[in-house]
SEPA-485156 format. One record per residue: x, y, z of N, C-alpha, C in turn. Coordinates in steps of 0.1 Angstrom, whole numbers, padded with zeros to 4 digits, always signed. Layout:
<recs>
XYZXYZXYZ ...
</recs>
This chain:
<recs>
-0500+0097-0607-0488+0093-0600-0487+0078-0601 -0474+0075-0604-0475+0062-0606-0468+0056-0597 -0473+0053-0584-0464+0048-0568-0465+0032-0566 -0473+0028-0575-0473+0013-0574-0471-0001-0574 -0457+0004-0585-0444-0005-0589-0435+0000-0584 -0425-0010-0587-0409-0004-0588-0405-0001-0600 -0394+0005-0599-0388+0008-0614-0384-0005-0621 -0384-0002-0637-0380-0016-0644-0365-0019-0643 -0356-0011-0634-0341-0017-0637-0335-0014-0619 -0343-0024-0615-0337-0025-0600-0327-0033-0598 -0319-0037-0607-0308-0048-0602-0297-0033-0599 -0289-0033-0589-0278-0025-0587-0266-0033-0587 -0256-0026-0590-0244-0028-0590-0232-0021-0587 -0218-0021-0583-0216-0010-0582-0202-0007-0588 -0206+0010-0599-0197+0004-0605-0181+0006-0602 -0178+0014-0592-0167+0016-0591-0157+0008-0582 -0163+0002-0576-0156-0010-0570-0159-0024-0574 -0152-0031-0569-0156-0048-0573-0170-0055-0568 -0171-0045-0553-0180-0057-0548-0177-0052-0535 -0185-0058-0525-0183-0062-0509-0184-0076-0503 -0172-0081-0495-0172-0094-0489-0189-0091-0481 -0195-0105-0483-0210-0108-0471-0207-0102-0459 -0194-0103-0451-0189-0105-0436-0189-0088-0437 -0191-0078-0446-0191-0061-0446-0203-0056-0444 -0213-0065-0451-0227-0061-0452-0237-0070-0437 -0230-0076-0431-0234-0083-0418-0242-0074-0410 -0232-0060-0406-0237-0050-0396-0249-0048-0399 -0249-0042-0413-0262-0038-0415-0273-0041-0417 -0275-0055-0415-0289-0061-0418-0292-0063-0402 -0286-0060-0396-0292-0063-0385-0296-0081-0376 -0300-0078-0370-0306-0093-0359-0309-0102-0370 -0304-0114-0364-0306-0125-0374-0297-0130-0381 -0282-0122-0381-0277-0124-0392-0263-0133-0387 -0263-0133-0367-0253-0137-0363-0249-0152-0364 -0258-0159-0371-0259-0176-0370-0253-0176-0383 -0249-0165-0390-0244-0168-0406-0228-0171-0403 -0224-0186-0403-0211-0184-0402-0204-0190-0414 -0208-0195-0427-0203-0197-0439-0206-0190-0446 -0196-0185-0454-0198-0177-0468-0195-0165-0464 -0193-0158-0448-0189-0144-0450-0178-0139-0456 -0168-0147-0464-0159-0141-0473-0164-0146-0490 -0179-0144-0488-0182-0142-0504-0182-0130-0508 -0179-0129-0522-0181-0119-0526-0193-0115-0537 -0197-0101-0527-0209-0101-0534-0211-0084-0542 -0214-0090-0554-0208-0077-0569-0225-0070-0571 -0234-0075-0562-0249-0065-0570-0259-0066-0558 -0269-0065-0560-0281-0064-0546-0293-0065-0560 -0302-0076-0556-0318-0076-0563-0322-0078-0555 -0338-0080-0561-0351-0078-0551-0359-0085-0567 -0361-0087-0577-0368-0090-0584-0360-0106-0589 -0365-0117-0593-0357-0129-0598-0353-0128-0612 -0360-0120-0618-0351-0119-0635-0341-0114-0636 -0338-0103-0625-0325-0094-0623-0316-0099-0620 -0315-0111-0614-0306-0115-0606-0295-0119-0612 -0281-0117-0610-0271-0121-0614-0260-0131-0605 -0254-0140-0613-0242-0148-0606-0238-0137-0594 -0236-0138-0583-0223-0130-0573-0235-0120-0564 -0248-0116-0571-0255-0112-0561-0259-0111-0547 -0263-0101-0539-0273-0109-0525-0289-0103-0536 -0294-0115-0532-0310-0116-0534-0320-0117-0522 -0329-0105-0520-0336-0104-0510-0349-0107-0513 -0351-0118-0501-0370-0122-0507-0383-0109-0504 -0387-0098-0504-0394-0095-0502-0407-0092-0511 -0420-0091-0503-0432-0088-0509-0433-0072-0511 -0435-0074-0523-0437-0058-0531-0444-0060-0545 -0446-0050-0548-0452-0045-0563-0437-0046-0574 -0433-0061-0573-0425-0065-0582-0428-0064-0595 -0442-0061-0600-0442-0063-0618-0454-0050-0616 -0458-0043-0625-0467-0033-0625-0481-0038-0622 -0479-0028-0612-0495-0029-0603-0498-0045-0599 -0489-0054-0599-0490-0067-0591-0481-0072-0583 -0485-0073-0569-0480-0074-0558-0475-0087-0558 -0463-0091-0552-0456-0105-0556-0453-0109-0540 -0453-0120-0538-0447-0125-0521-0435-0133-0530 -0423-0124-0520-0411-0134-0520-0409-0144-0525 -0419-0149-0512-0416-0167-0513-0421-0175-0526 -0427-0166-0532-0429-0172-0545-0421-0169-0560 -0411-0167-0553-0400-0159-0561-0390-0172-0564 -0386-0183-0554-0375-0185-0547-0370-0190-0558 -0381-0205-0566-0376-0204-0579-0367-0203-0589 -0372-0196-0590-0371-0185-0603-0358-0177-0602 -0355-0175-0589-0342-0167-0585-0328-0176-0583 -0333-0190-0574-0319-0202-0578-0315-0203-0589 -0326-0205-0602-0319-0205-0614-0313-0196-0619 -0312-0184-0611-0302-0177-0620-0289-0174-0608 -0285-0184-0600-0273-0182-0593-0270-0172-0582 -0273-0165-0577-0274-0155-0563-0257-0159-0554 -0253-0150-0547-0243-0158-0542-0246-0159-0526 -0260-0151-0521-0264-0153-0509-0281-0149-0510 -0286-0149-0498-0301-0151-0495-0303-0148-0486 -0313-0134-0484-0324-0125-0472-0332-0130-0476 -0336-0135-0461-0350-0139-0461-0352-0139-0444 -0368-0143-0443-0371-0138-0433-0373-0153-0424 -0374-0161-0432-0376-0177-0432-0364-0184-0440 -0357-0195-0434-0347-0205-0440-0355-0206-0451 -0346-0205-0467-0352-0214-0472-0348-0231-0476 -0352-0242-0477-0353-0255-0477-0340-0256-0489 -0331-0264-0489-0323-0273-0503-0320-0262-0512 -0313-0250-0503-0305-0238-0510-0289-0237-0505 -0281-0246-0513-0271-0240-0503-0261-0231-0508 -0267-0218-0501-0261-0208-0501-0263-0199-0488 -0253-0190-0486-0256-0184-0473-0270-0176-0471 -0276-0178-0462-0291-0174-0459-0292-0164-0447 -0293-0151-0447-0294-0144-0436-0307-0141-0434 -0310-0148-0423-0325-0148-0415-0323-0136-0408 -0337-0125-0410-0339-0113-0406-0355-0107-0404 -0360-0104-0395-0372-0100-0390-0379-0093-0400 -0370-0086-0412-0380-0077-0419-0370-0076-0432 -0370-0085-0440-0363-0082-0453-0362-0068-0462 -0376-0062-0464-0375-0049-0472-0368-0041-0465 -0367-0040-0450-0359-0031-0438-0344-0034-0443 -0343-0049-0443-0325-0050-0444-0321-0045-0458 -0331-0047-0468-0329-0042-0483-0321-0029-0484 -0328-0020-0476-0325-0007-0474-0312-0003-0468 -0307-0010-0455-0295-0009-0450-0285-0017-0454 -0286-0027-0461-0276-0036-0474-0275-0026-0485 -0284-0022-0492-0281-0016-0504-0271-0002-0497 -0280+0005-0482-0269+0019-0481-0252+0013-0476 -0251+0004-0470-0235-0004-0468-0233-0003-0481 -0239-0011-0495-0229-0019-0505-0225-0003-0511 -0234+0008-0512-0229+0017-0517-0223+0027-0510 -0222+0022-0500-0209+0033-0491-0220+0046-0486 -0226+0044-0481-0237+0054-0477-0234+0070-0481 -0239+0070-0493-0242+0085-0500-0247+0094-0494 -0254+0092-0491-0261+0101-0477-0253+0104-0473 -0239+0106-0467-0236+0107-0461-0227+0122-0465 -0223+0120-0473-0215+0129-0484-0223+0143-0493 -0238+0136-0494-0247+0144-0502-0258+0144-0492 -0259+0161-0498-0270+0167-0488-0285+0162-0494 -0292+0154-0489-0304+0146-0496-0316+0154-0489 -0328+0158-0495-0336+0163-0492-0350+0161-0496 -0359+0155-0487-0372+0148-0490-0381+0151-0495 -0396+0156-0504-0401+0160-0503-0416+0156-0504 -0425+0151-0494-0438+0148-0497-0450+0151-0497 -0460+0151-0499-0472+0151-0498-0481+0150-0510 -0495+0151-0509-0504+0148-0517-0501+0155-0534 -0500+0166-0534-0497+0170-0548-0484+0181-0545 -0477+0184-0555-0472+0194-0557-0456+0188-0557 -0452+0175-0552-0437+0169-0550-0429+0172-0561 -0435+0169-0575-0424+0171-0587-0419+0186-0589 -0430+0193-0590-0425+0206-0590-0422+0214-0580 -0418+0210-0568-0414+0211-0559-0400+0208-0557 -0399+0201-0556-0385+0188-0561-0374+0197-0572 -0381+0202-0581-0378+0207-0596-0368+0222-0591 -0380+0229-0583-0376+0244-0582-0368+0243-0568 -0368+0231-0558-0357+0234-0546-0348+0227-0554 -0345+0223-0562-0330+0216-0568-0328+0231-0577 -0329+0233-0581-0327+0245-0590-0325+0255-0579 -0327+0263-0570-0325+0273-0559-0312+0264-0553 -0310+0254-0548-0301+0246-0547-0284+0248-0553 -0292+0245-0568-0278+0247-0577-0271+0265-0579 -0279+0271-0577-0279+0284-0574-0268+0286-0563 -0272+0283-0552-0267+0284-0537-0256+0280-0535 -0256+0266-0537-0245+0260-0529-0238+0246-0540 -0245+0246-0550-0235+0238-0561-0244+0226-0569 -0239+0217-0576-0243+0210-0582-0250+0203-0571 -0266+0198-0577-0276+0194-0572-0287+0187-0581 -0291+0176-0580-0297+0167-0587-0312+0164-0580 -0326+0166-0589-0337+0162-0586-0338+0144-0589 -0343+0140-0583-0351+0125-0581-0364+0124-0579 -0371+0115-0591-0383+0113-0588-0395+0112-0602 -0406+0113-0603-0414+0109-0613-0411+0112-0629 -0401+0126-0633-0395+0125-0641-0381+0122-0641 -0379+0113-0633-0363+0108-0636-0356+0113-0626 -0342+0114-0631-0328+0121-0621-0323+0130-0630 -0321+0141-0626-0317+0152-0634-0308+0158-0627 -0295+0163-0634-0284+0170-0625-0280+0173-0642 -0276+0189-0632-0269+0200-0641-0276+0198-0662 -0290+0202-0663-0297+0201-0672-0297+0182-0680 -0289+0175-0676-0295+0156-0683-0299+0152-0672 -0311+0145-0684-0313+0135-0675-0308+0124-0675 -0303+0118-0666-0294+0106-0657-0297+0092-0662 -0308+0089-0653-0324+0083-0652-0334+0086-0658 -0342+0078-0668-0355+0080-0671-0366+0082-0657 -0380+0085-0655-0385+0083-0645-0398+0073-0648 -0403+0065-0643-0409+0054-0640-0423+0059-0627 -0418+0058-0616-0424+0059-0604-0419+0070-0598 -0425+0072-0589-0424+0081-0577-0413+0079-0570 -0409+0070-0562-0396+0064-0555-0395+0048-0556 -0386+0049-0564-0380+0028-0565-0373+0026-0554 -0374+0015-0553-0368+0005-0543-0353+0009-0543 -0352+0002-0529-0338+0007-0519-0328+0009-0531 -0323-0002-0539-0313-0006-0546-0311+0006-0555 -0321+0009-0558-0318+0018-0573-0319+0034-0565 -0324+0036-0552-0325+0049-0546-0310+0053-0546 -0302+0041-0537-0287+0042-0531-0281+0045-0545 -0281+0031-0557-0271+0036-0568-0272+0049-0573 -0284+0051-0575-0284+0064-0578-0276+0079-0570 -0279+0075-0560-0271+0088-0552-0256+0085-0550 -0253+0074-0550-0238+0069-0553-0234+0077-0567 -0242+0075-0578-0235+0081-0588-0235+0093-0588 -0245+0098-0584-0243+0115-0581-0233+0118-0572 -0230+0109-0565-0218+0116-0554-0206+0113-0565 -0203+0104-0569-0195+0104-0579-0189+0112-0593 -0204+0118-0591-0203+0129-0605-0203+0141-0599 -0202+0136-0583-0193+0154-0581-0208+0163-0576 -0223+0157-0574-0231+0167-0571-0229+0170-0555 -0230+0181-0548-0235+0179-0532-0247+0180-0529 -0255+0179-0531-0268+0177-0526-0280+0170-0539 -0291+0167-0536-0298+0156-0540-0316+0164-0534 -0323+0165-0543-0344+0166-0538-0346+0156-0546 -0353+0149-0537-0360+0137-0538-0378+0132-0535 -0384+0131-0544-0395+0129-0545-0399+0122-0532 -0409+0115-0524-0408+0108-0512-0421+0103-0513 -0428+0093-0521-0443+0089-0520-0453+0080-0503 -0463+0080-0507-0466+0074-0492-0463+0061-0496 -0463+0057-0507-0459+0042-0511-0444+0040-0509 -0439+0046-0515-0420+0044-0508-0420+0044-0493 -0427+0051-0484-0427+0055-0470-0431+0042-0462 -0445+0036-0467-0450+0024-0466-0445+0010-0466 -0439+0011-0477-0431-0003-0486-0414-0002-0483 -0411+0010-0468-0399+0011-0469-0385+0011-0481 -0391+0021-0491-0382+0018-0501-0372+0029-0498 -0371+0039-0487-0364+0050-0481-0357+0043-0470 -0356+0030-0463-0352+0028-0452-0337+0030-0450 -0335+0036-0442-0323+0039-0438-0312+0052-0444 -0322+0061-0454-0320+0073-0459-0314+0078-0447 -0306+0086-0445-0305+0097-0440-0304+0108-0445 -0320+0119-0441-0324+0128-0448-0321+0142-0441 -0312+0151-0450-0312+0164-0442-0322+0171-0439 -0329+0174-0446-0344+0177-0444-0355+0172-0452 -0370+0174-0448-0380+0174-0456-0388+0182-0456 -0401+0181-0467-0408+0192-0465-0424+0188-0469 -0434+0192-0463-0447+0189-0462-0453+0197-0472 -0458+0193-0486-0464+0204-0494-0478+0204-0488 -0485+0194-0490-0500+0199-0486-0501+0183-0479 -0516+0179-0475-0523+0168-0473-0536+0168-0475 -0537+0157-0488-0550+0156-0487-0558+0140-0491 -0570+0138-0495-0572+0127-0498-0571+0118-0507 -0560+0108-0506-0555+0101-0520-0553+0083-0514 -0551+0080-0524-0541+0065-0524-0548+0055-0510 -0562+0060-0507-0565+0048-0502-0567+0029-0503 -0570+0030-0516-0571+0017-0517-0557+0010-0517 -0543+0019-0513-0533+0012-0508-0531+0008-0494 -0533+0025-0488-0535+0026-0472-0545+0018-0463 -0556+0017-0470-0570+0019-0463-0576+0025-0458 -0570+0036-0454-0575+0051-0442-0566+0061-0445 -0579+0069-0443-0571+0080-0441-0554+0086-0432 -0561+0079-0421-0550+0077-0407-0541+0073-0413 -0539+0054-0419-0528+0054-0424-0516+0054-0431 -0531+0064-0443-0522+0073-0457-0514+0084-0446 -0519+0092-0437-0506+0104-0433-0497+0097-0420 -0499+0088-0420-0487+0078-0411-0480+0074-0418 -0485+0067-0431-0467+0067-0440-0461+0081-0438 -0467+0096-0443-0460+0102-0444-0454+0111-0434 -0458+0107-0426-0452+0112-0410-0442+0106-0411 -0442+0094-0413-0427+0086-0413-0414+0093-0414 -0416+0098-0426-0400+0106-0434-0402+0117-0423 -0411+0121-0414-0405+0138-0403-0401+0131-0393 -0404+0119-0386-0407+0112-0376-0391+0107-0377 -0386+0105-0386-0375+0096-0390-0358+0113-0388 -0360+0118-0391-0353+0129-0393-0343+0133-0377 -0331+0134-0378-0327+0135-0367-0327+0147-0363 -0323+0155-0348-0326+0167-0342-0318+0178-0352 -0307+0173-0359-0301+0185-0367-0306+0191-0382 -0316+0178-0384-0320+0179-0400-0330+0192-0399 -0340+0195-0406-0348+0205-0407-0362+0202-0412 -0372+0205-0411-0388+0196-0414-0396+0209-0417 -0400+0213-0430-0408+0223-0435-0419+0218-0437 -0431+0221-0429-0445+0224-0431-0451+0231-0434 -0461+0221-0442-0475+0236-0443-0486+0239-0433 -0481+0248-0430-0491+0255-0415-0508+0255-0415 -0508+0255-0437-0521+0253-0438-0531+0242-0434 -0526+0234-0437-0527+0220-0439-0533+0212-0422 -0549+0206-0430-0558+0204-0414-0549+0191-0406 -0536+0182-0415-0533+0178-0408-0513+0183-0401 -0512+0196-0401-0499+0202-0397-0500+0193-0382 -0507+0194-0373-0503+0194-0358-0496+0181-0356 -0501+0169-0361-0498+0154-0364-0487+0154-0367 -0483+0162-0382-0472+0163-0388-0461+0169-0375 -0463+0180-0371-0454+0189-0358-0449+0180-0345 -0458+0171-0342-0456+0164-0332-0449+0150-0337 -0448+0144-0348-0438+0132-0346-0427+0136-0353 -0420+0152-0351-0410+0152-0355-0404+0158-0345 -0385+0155-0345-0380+0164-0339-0369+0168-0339 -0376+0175-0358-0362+0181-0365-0365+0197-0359 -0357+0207-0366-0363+0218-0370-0372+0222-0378 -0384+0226-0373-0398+0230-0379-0398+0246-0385 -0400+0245-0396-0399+0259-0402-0417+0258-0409 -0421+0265-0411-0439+0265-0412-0438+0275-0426 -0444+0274-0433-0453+0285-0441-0469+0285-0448 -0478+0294-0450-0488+0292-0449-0495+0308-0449 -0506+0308-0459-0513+0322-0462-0515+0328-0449 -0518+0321-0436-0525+0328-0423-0515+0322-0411 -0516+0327-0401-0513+0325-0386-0496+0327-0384 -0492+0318-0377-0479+0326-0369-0468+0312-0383 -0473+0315-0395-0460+0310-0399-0448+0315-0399 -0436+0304-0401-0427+0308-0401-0424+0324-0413 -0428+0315-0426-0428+0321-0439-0442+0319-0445 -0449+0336-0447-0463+0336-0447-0467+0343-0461 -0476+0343-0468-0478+0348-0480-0490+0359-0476 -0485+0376-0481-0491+0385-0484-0498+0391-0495 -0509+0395-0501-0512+0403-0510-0509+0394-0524 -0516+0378-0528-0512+0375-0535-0525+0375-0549 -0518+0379-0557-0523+0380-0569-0517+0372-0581 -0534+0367-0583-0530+0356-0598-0530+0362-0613 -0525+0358-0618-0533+0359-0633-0530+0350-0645 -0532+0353-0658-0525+0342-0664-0517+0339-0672 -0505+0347-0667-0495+0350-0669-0484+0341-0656 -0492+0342-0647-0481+0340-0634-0488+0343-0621 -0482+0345-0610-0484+0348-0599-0479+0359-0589 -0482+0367-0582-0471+0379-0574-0480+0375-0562 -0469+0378-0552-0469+0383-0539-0459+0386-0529 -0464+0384-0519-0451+0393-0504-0452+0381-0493 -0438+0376-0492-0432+0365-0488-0429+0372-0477 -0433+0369-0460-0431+0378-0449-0424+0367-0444 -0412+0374-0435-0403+0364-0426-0397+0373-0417 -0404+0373-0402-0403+0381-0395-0409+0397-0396 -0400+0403-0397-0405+0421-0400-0405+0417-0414 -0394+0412-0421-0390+0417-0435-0405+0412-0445 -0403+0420-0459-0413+0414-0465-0406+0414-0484 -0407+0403-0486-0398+0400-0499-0411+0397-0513 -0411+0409-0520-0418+0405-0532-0414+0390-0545 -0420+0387-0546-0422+0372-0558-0430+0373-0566 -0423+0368-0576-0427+0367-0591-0427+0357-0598 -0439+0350-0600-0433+0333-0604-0445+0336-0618 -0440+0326-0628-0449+0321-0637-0457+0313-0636 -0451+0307-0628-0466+0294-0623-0478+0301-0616 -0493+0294-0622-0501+0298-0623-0512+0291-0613 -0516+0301-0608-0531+0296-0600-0527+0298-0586 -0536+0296-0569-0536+0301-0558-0526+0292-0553 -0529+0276-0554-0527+0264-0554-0509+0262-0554 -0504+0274-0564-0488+0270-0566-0486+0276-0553 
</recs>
């Protein structure tokens, strides 16, 4: 899994409109921004996070992240590097010195990243039914077969994540990482709303959860494949590695939906900081959606999918207990 960069083409833009005046994107960054009283009728044509990306007419946000593969970059050592290439405004968390351009001072830059990028693109989310999916293993192919059951159902539907963006058999997007940063999450669902998809599965790493590169998603549902022990030398702990991923159920409002695995030693954690609708499944106990009589081979997999009384036979090719 490669959760530890961002993708190589985070500069966004957007293409169907010109741009947004600063004084549009104000709301959404939040505290801090009300001392900005010059330059709210700039116009601003893109949103970066990296200094080579940057273009004339941009907002450029200083944040610390995994700006270059597997090396972690502070802002402030950015600042540079990014004047020379012209910006037409500046997030940051601290004034910076002998910039004069508009500077919106804000408690948590990668936070406002998230809610500037969902304003400049007209919040997608909003339009498309977006749907999370995390845990320790199993997200891609996870991702793969609820976008597919998806397009089945209820219409054109696009997967996001370690192999790319995929809607209606192309791919969109190359894939890179697990989930890129705010800029490139939004354009991307902007163009899919554009291309006419309604709904969206989306990969969800503890590293995007952590590094806020999801902030200000609004997710119809998510779903908990398993939990287990990974990606500490990002986290530190165990604790928390499943605190980022609590985050994405914790975050979910009362109407969205939150699928668990019942299996999983850490469900109850997961159950309690959410309060979406909780749907469970799992080989044993009072799950929602329980697995009967399963048999492997290697060829594929059968068994009896119980939901309530009813009991629904399955037939998949994928192989082993694990799928």
């Amino acid at each position: 899994m490669r959760d530890n960069a961002a993708t190589s083409g985070n500069h966004a833009e957007s293409a169907g409109t010109p741009g947004k005046y600063l004084a549009e994107l104000l709301p959404a960054l939040g505290a801090g921004v009300e001392a900005c009283r010059e330059g709210r009728d700039v116009l601003v044509t893109g949103l970066a996070c990296r200094p080579h990306e940057v273009r004339p007419g941009d907002l450029f946000v200083l944040i610390d992240e995994y700006l270059e593969y597997n090396l972690w970059r502070r802002g402030r050592d950015l600042v540079e590097a990014a004047r020379e290439r012209r910006p037409a405004a500046l997030v940051t968390d601290e004034p910076v010195p002998d910039w004069n351009i508009p500077q919106l001072v804000v408690p948590d830059p990668r936070q406002a990243l998230g809610r500037a990028a969902r304003a400049y693109f007209d919040a997608p989310d909003e339009t498309l039914t977006v749907v999370g999916i995390t845990g320790t293993n199993g997200k891609t192919t996870t991702t793969r077969l609820l976008a597919h059951v998806l397009r089945a159902t209820i219409g054109p539907c696009a997967s996001m994540g370690t192999l790319g963006m995929e809607l209606g058999g192309e791919v969109l997007d190359p894939g890179e990482y697990t989930t890129p940063l705010a800029p490139v999450n939004y354009s991307r669902l902007a163009r899919l709303r554009d291309l006419g998809a309604v709904a969206a599965v989306m990969e969800v790493s503890s590293h995007g959860l952590a590094l806020d590169r999801v902030a200000g998603l609004r997710f119809a549902g998510a779903v908990l494949t398993n939990f287990s022990r990974d990606h500490l030398d990002f986290h530190g702990s165990l604790d928390a590695y499943a605190a980022a991923k609590e985050s994405l159920f914790a975050g979910l409002e009362p109407e969205a939906f939150a699928v668990l695995n019942r299996d999983s030693d850490r469900y109850a954690s997961f159950a309690e900081v959410t309060g979406a609708r909780r749907i469970t499944f799992g080989r044993e106990g009072d799950s929602t959606w329980r697995v009967r009589d399963l048999s492997c081979g290697p060829h594929g997999t059968c068994f009896q999918a119980l939901w309530k009384d009813r009991a629904f036979p399955v037939g998949t090719r994928l192989v082993g207990r694990f799928q």
